[in-house]
C-alpha positions as CSV (number, residue, x, y, z in Angstrom):
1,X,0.0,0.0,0.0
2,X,1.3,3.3,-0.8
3,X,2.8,5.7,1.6
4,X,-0.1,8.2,1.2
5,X,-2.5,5.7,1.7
6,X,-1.3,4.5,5.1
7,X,-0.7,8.0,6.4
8,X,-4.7,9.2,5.0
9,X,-6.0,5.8,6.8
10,X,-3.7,6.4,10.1
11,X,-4.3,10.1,10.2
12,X,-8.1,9.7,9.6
13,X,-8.6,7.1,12.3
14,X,-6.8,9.1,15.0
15,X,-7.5,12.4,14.5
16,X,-11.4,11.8,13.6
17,X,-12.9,8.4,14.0
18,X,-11.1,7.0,17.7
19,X,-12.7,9.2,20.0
20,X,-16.7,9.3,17.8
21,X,-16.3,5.4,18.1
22,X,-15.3,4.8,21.8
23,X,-18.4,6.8,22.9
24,X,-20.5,4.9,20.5
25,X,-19.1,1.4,22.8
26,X,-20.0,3.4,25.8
27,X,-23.7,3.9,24.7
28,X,-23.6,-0.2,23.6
29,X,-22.6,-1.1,26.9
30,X,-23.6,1.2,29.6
31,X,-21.7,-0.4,32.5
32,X,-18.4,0.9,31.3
33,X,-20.0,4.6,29.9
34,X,-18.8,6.8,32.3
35,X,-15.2,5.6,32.3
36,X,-15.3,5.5,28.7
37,X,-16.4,9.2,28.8
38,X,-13.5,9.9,30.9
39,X,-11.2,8.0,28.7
40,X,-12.3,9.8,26.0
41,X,-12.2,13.8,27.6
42,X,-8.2,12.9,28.6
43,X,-7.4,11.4,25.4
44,X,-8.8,14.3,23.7
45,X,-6.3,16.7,25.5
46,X,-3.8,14.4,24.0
47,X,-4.9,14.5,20.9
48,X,-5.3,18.2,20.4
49,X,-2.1,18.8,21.8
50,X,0.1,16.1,20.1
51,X,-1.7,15.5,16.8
52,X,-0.2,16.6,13.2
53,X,-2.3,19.0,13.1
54,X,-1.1,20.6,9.8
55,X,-3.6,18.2,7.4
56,X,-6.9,19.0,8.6
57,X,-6.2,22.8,9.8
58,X,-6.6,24.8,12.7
59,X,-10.0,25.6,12.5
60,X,-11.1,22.1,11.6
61,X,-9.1,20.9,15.1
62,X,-11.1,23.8,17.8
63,X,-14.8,22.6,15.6
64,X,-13.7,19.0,16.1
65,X,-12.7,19.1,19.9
66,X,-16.4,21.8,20.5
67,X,-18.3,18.5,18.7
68,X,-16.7,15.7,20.9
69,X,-17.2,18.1,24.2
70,X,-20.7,18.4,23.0
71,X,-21.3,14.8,22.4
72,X,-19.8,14.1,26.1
73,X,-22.3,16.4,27.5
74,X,-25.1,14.7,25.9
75,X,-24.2,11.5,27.1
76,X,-23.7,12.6,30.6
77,X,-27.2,14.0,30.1
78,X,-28.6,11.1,29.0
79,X,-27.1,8.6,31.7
80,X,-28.3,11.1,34.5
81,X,-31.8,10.3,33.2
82,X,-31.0,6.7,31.9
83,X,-32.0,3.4,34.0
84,X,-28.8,2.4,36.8
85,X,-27.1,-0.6,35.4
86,X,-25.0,-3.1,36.7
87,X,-21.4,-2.0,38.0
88,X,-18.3,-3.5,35.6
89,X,-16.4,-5.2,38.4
90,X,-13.4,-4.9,40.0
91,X,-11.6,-6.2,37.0
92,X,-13.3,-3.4,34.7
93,X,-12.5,-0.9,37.4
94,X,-9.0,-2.0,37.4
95,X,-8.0,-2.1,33.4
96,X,-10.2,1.5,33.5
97,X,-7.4,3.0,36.1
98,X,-4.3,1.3,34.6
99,X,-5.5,3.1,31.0
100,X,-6.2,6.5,32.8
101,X,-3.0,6.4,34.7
102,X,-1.1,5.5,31.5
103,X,-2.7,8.9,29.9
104,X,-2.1,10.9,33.4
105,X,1.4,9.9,32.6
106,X,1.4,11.2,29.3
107,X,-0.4,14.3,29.7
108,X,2.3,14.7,32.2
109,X,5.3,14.4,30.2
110,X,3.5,16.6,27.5
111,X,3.7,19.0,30.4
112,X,7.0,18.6,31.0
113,X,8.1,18.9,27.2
114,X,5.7,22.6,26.9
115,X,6.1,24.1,30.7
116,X,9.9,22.5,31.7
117,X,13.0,24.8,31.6
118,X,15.9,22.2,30.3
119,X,18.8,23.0,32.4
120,X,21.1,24.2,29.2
121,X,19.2,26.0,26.6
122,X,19.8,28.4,23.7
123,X,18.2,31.0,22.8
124,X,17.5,31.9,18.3
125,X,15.7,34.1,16.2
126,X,13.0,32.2,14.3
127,X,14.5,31.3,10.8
128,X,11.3,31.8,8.8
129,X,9.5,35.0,8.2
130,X,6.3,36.6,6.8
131,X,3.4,34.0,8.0
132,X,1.9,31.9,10.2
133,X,4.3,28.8,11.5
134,X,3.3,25.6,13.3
135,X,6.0,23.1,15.0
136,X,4.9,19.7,14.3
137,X,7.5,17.9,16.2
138,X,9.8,19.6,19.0
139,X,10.4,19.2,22.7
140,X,12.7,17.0,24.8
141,X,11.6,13.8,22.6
142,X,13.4,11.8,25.3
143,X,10.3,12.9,27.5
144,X,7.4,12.4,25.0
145,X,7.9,10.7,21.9
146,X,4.0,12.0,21.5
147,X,5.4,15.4,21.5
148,X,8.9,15.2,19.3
149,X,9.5,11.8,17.5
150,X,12.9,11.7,16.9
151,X,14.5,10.3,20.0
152,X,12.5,7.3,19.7
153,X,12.4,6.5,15.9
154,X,14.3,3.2,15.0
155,X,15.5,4.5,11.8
156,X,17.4,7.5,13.9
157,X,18.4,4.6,16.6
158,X,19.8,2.4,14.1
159,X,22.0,4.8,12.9
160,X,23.3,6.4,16.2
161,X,21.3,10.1,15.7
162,X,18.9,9.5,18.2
163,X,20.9,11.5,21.4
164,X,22.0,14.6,19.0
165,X,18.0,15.0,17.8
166,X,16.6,14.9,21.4
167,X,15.5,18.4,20.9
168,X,15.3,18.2,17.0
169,X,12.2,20.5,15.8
170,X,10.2,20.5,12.6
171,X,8.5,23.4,11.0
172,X,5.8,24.0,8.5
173,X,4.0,26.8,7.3
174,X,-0.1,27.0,8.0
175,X,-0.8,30.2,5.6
176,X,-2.2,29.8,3.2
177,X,-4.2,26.4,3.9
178,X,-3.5,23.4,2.6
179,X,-5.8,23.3,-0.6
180,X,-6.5,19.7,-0.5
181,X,-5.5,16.5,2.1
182,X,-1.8,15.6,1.7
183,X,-0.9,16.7,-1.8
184,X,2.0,15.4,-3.8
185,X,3.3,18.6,-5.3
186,X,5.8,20.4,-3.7
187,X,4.6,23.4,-4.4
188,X,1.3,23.2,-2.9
189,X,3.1,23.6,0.3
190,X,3.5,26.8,1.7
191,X,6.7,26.7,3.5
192,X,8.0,25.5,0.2
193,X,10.8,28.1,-1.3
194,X,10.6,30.5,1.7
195,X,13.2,32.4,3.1
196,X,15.5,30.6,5.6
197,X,17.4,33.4,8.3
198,X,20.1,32.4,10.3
199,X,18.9,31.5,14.0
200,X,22.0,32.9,15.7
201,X,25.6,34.2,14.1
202,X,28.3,31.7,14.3
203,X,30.7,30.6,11.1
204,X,29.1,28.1,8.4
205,X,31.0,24.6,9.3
206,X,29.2,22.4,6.8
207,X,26.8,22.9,3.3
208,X,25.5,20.2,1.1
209,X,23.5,21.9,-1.7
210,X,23.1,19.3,-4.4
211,X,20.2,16.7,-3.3
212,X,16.8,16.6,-5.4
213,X,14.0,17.6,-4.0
214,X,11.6,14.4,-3.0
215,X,7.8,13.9,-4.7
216,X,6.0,14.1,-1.5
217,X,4.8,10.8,-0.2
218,X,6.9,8.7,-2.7
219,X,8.7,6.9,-0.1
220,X,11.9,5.4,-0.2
221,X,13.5,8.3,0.8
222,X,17.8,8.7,1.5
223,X,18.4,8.5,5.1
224,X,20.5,11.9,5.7
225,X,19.1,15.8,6.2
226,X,19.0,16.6,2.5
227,X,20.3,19.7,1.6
228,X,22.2,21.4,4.8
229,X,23.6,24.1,6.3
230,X,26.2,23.8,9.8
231,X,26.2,26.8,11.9
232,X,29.0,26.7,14.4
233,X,29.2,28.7,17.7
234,X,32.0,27.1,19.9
235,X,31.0,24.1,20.4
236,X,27.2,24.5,19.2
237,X,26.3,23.1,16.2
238,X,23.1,24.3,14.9
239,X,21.9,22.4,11.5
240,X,18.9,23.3,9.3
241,X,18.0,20.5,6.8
242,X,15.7,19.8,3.9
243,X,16.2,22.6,2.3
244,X,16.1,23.6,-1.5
245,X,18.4,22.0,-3.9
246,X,21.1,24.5,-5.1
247,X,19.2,27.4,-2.3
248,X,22.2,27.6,0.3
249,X,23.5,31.1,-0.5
250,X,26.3,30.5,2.0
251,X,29.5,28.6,1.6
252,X,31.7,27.0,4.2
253,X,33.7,29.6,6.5
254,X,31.4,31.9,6.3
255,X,31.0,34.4,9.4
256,X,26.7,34.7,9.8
257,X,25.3,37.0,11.8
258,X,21.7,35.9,13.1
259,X,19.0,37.0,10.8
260,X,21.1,36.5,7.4
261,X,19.5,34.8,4.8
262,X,21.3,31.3,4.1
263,X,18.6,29.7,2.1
264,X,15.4,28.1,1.1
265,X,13.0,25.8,2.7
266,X,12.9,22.3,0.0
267,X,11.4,18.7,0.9
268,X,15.0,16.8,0.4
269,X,17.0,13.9,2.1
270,X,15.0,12.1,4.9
271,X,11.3,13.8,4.3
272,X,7.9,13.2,3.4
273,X,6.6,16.7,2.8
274,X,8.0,20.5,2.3
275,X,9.3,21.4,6.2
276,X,12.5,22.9,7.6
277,X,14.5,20.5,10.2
278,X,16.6,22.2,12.8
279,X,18.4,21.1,15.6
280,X,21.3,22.0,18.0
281,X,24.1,19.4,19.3
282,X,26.9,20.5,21.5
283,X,30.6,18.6,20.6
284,X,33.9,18.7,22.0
285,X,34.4,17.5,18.5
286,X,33.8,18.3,15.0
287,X,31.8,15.1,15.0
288,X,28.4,16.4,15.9
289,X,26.4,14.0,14.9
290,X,27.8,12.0,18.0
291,X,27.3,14.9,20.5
292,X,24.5,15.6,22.7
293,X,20.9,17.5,21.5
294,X,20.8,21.3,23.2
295,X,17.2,22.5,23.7
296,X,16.7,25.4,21.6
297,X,14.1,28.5,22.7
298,X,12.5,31.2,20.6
299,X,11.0,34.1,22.7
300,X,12.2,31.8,26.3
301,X,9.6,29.4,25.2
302,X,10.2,25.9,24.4
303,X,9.8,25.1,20.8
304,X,7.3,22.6,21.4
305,X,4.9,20.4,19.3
306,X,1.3,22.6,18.0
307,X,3.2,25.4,18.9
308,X,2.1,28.5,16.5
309,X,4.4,31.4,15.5
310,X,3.3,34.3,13.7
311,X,5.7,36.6,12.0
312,X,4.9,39.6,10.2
313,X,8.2,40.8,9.2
C-alpha cells in the first residue's frame, strides 16, 4: 500500500474516527460509559495537543474538539436520566485505572516537554518570516515521543542520531491552507521556497547543496538531512536540513550574523513533505552527529509540538 494511503488511513482514524467510536461502545454497553467518557475527555487533551495537526487545519481541530465536548455532555445528560445498570467489576474498574493512569502519565510528560526549563538552553531568532508557522515535532523527545519523535524513531536509533536529535524540531508553514489533504506537489506547500534566516551568528562549518527535492509521499527516501547548512558557535552546532536544492547562498567559512538569509525551505533527504529541520548538538568534536541535542528557545519558550508562531516581518 502506498505511503499516502497508510498515512490518510492512520491520520483519519486518530485524528477523527477514535474518539466518535469509543463513545458509541459506551452507549452499547452502559456499564463501562462513564469511564469511557473519561477516557475519552483525557485522550482528547492528548490528541489536540500532540496531533499533526497541519492536514486538517486549525479551524477544523477547535470545531472537532467543541463536537466531541458536545457529544460528552449529551451523554452525561442522558445517563443522569438513563436506568442504573450493573457495575463493571473490580476487574473493569481496574484495566479502566491502569489506561487512565497511562494517559495521566502522558499528559504529564507533554507537560513537561511545553512548561519544563531544560537545564542548558539556547536562545534563536526564528528562521522563517512573513506568516503563520506551526511546530509539528519539537520538545525533549526523550520525554514524549508524542510530542517530538525523533528520539524514539528506530531508523534514527539504528544509525546512532537518536541522542544529538533529542531536541530536534520540525517546522511547516499553516498560511495559506493546505488546498487539498496531503498533496503530492511540492509546491502546494507553503513553507516551500521560503526564506531561511540564520537563528544565531556563528561561522558556516558544513553545506550540502546538491540533493533533489523528493515527490511528496513517494517513499523510499535517503536517510541523511538533504540539503544542509552547519552553523558553528563554539562548540554548538546548529543544522537546518531539507532545504532547496542548489538554495544555500552561503558557503563553508562563512561568518553569519543571526537574521542573514542562508537559504530556502525544499522537501530533500530524509522527508515526506516540504518542512524545515533544525536542531542543536553540542561537541567537543567536529563530529556532531555524536554529540548531545541542546534545547533550543524562541521568545524563552520551548519550541514545542502545536506550537504556533506568527511573523509579520
Amino acid at each position: 500500500m502506498k505511503e499516502r494511503t497508510l498515512l490518510s488511513i492512520k491520520l483519519i482514524s486518530t485524528h477523527i474516527l477514535l474518539l466518535p467510536l469509543i463513545l458509541a461502545i459506551g452507549v452499547l454497553t452502559p456499564p463501562v460509559s462513564i469511564y469511557l467518557d473519561i477516557l475519552v475527555q483525557t485522550l482528547l487533551i492528548i490528541i489536540l495537543t500532540t496531533g499533526y495537526w497541519e492536514f486538517f487545519g486549525l479551524k477544523f481541530r477547535t470545531y472537532y474538539s467543541i463536537l466531541i465536548e458536545v457529544l460528552i455532555v449529551i451523554l452525561i445528560i442522558y445517563r443522569v436520566h438513563a436506568p442504573t445498570y450493573a457495575s463493571t467489576g473490580w476487574i473493569g474498574f481496574v484495566l479502566y485505572l491502569l489506561l487512565q493512569g497511562y494517559l495521566i502519565f502522558n499528559l504529564f510528560n507533554i507537560c513537561l516537554v511545553i512548561f519544563k526549563k531544560e537545564k542548558v538552553s539556547f536562545e534563536i531568532s526564528f528562521p522563517l518570516r512573513g506568516g503563520k508557522f506551526l511546530i509539528t515535532d519539537g520538545g525533549n523527545s526523550k520525554v514524549s515521543r508524542l510530542m517530538n519523535y525523533h528520539y524514539h524513531s528506530k531508523a534514527h536509533k539504528t544509525k546512532g542520531t537518536n541522542l544529538s536529535m533529542k531536541f530536534a524540531t520540525d517546522i511547516v508553514r499553516l498560511d495559506p491552507p493546505l488546498k487539498s489533504f496531503l498533496p503530492t506537489s511540492n509546491s502546494d506547500y507553503s513553507i516551500f521556497e521560503n526564506q531561511v534566516y540564520s537563528p544565531l551568528s556563528g561561522e558556516v562549518f558544513k553545506v550540502v547543496n546538491d540533493i533533489e527535492d523528493n515527490t511528496p509521499y513517494s517513499g523510499n527516501y535517503p536517510y541523511n538531512t538533504g540539503n544542509n547548512i552547519v552553523i558553528r558557535n563554539g562548540d554548538l552546532y546548529l543544522l537546518i536540513g531539507h532545504l532547496r536544492k542548489g538554495s544555500i547562498i552561503k558557503k563553508v567559512g562563512d561568518k553569519l550574523n543571526q537574521g542573514e538569509r542562508i537559504a530556502a525551505a525544499g522537501n530533500s533527504g530524509f522527508s515526506e513533505r516540504p518542512h524545515i529541520h533544525m536542531q542543536m548538538m553540542r561537541s567537543e568534536t567536529n563530529d556532531y552527529w555524536s554529540g548531545e541535542g541542546v534545547s533550543i528557545t524562541y521568545r524563552h519558550i520551548n519550541l514545542y509540538k502545536n506550537r504556533i508562531i506568527s511573523d509579520n516581518r
